[in-house]
C-alpha positions as CSV (number, residue, x, y, z in Angstrom):
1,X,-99.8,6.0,-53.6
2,X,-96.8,5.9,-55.8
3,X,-96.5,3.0,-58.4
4,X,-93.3,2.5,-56.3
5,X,-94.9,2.3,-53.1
6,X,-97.6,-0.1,-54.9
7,X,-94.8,-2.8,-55.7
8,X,-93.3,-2.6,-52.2
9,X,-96.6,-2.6,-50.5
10,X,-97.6,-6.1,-53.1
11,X,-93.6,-7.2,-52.3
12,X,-94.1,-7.3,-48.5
13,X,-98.0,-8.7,-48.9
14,X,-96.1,-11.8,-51.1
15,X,-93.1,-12.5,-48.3
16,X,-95.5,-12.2,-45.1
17,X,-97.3,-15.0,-47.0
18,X,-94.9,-16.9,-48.0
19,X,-94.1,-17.1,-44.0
20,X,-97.3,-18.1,-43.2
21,X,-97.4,-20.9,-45.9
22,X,-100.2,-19.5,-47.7
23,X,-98.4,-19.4,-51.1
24,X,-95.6,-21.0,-51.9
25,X,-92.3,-19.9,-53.1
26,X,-91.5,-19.5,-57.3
27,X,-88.5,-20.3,-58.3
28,X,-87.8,-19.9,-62.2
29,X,-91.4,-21.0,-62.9
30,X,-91.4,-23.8,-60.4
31,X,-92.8,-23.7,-57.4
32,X,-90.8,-24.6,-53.7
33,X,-93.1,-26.8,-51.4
34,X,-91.9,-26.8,-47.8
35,X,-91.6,-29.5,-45.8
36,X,-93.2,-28.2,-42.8
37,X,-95.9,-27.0,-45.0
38,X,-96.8,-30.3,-47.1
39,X,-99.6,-32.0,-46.7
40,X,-100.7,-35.4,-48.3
41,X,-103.0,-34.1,-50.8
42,X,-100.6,-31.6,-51.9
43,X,-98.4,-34.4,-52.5
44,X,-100.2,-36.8,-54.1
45,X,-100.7,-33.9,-56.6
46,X,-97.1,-33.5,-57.2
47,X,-96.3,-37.4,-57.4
48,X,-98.1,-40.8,-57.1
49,X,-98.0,-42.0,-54.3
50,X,-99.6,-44.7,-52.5
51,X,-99.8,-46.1,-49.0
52,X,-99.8,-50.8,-49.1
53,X,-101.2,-51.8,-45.5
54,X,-99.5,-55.0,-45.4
55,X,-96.9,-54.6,-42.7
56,X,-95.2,-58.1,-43.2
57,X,-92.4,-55.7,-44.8
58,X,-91.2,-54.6,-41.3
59,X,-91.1,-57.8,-39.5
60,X,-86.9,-58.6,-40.2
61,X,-86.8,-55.0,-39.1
62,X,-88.6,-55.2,-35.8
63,X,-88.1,-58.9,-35.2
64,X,-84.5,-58.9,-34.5
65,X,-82.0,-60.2,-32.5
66,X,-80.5,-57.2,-30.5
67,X,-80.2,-57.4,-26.5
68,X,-80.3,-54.8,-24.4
69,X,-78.1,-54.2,-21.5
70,X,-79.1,-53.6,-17.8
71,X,-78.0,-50.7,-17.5
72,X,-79.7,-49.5,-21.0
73,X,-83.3,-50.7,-19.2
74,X,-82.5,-48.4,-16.2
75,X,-81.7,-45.3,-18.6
76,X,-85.0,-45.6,-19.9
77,X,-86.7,-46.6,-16.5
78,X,-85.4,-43.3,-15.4
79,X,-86.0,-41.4,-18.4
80,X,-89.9,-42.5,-18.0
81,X,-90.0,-41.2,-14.6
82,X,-88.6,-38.0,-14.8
83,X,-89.9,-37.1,-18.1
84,X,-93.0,-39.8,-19.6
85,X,-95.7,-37.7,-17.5
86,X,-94.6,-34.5,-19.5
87,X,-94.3,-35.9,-23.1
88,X,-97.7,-34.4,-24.3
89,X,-97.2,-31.1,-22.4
90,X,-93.8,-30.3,-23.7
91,X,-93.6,-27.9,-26.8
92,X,-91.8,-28.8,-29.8
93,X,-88.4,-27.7,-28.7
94,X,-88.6,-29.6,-25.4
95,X,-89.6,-33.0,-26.6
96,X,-86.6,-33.3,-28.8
97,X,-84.3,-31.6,-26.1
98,X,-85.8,-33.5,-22.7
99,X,-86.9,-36.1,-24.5
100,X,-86.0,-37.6,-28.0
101,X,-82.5,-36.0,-28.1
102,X,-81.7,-38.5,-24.7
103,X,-82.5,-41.3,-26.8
104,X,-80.6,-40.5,-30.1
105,X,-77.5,-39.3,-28.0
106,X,-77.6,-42.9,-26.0
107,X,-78.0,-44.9,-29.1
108,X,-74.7,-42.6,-30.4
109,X,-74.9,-42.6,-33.9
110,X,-71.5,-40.8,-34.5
111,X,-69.3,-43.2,-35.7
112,X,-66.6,-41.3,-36.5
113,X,-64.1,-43.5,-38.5
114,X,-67.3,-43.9,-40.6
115,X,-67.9,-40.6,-41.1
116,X,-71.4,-40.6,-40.0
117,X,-73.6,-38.9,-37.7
118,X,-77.2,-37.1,-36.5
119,X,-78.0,-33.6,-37.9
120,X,-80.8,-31.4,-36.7
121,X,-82.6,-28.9,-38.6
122,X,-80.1,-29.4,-41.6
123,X,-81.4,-28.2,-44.9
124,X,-82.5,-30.8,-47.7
125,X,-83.5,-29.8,-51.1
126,X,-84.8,-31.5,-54.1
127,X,-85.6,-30.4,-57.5
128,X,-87.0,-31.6,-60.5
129,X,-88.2,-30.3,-63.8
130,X,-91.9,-29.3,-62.2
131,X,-91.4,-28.7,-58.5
132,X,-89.2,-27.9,-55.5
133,X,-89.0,-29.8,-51.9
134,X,-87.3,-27.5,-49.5
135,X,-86.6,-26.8,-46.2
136,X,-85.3,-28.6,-42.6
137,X,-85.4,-31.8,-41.4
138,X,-86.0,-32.6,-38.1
139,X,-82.9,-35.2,-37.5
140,X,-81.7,-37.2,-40.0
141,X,-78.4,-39.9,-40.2
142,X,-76.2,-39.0,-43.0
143,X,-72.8,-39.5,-44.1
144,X,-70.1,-36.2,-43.6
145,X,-69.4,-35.0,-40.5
146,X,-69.2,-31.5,-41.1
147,X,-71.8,-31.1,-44.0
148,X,-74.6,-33.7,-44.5
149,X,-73.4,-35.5,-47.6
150,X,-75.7,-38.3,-48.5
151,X,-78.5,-38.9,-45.5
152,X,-79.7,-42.5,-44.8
153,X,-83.0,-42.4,-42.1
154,X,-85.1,-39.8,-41.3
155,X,-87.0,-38.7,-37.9
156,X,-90.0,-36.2,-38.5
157,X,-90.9,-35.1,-35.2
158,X,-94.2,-33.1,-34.6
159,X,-96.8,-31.6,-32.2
160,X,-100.5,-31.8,-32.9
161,X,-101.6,-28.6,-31.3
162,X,-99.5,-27.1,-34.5
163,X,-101.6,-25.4,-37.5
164,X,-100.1,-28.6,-39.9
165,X,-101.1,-31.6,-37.8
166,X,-99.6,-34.5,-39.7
167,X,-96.4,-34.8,-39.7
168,X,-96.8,-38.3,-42.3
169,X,-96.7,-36.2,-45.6
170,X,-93.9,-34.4,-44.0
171,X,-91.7,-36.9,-43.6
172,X,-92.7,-39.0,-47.4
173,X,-91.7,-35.6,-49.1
174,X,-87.8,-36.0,-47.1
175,X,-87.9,-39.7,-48.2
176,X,-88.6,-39.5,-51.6
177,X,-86.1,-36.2,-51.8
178,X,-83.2,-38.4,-50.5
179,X,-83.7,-41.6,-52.7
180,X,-83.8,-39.2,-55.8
181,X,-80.6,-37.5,-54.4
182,X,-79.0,-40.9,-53.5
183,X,-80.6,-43.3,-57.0
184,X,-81.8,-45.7,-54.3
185,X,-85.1,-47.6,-54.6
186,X,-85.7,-47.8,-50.9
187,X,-85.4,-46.2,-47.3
188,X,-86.5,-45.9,-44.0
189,X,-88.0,-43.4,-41.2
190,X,-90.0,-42.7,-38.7
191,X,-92.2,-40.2,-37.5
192,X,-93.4,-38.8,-34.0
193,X,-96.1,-37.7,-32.7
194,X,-96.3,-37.0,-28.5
195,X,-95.9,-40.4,-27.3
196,X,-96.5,-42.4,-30.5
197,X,-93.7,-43.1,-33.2
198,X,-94.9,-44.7,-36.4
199,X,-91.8,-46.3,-38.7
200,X,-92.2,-46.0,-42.4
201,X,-90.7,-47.7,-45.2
202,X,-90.8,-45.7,-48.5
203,X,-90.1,-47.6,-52.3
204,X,-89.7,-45.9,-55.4
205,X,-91.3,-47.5,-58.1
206,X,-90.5,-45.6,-61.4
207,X,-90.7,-41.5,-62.4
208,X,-92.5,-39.9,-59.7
209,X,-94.0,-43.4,-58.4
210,X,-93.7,-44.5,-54.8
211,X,-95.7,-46.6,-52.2
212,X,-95.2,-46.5,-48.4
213,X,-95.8,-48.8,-45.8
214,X,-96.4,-47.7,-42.3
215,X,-95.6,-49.8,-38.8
216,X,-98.0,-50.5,-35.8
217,X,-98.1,-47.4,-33.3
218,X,-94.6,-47.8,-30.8
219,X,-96.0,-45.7,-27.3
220,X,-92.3,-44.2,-25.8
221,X,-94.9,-43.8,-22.4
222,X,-94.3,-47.5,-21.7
223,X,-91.1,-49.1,-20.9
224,X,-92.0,-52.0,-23.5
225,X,-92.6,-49.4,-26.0
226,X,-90.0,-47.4,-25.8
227,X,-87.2,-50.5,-25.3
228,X,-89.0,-51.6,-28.5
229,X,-88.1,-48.1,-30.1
230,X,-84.6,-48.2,-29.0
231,X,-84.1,-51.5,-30.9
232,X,-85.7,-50.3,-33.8
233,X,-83.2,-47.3,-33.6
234,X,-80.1,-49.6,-33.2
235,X,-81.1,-51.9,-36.1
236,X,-81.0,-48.8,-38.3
237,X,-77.6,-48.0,-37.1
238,X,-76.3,-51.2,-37.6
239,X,-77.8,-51.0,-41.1
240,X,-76.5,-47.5,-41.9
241,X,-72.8,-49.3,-41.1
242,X,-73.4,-52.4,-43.0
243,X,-74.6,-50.1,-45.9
244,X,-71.2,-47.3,-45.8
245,X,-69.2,-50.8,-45.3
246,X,-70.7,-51.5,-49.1
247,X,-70.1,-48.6,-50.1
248,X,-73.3,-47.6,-50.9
């Protein structure tokens, strides 16, 4: 075997591991962490991080005020029938088609004389001096209607049978990447698992410093659940509005 051979031998070795997230990518000296590849114990090696179990911090969040209409209660009473039974057997593409994407599309987060919308597996990336995040998100809210210009709430959805089973670290890595890229101290998301959706609050604390605080398990099976999820959803678009209205 030729020297030359060799290098392109070791060259396609490298790049079939780098798609099977068993090394990760080096870019000038620093290394690219995936977000469908993170886990938490890779993170908390990259920052500190740390998760406060007191969820008094959600309760203006999830205690609020918004009514839903009839006819939203029979969306959802119909979306359960068809579709509840088959949550857990659908594969990752069909839960956010058949299922999640029905909710996001009802709750219509274009607004477009805000200039805000959903995106779906848009890229995100955030460096600093010693690492990489990079990759897709799920869905995310942002500002810009063509591009995604500065994003505002994140949804990490995810299926256990997968070889990276928790989706948590996941979604902390796209939290912490868009309140560097936006200087804010604070933002919100949620993250998905079958049935169960989990909310999360992320705070930046100083360089490389953050706690999280996750909610109570919200089951989309049950019509209680999921009308609780919907709310949840709208109070974050309402937010979003207030925030673009302050310019921030």
């Amino acid at each position: 075997m030729t020297n030359k051979e060799q290098a392109r031998r070791i060259k396609e070795l490298e790049k079939l591991l780098l798609v099977n997230g068993i090394i990760e990518e080096k870019n000038n000296e620093k290394i690219s962490y995936p977000y469908s590849k993170m886990s938490y114990k890779k993170l908390k090696k990259l920052v500190s991080i740390k998760r406060i179990l007191d969820k008094s911090i959600f309760e203006k969040w999830f205690n609020n005020d918004i009514k839903l209409e009839n006819s939203v209660l029979s969306f959802f009473k119909n979306l359960l029938e068809q579709k509840g039974d088959l949550i857990n057997l659908y594969n990752e593409e069909d839960l956010k088609m058949q299922f999640i994407a029905p909710i996001l599309n009802h709750i219509n987060f274009t607004i477009l004389d805000k200039e805000i919308r959903f995106f779906s597996e848009e890229s995100l990336n955030y460096e600093t001096d010693n690492f990489i995040f990079s990759g897709e998100s799920d869905f995310f809210i942002a500002k810009g209607l063509e591009i995604p210009e500065k994003p505002y709430f994140f949804i990490q959805e995810f299926k256990q049978s997968e070889q990276y089973g928790n989706p948590r670290p996941q979604l902390l890595a796209e939290l912490i990447s868009a309140v560097e890229l936006n200087n804010w101290t604070t933002i919100k998301g949620v993250y998905i698992i079958g049935t169960i959706w989990n909310f999360v609050i992320l705070q930046k604390l100083g360089v490389d410093k953050y706690q999280y605080f996750v909610s109570k398990n919200f089951d989309s099976s049950d019509i209680n659940g999921l009308t609780a999820i919907y709310k949840n959803l709208l109070f974050i678009k309402n937010e979003v509005i207030e925030m673009i209205d302050r310019g921030e």
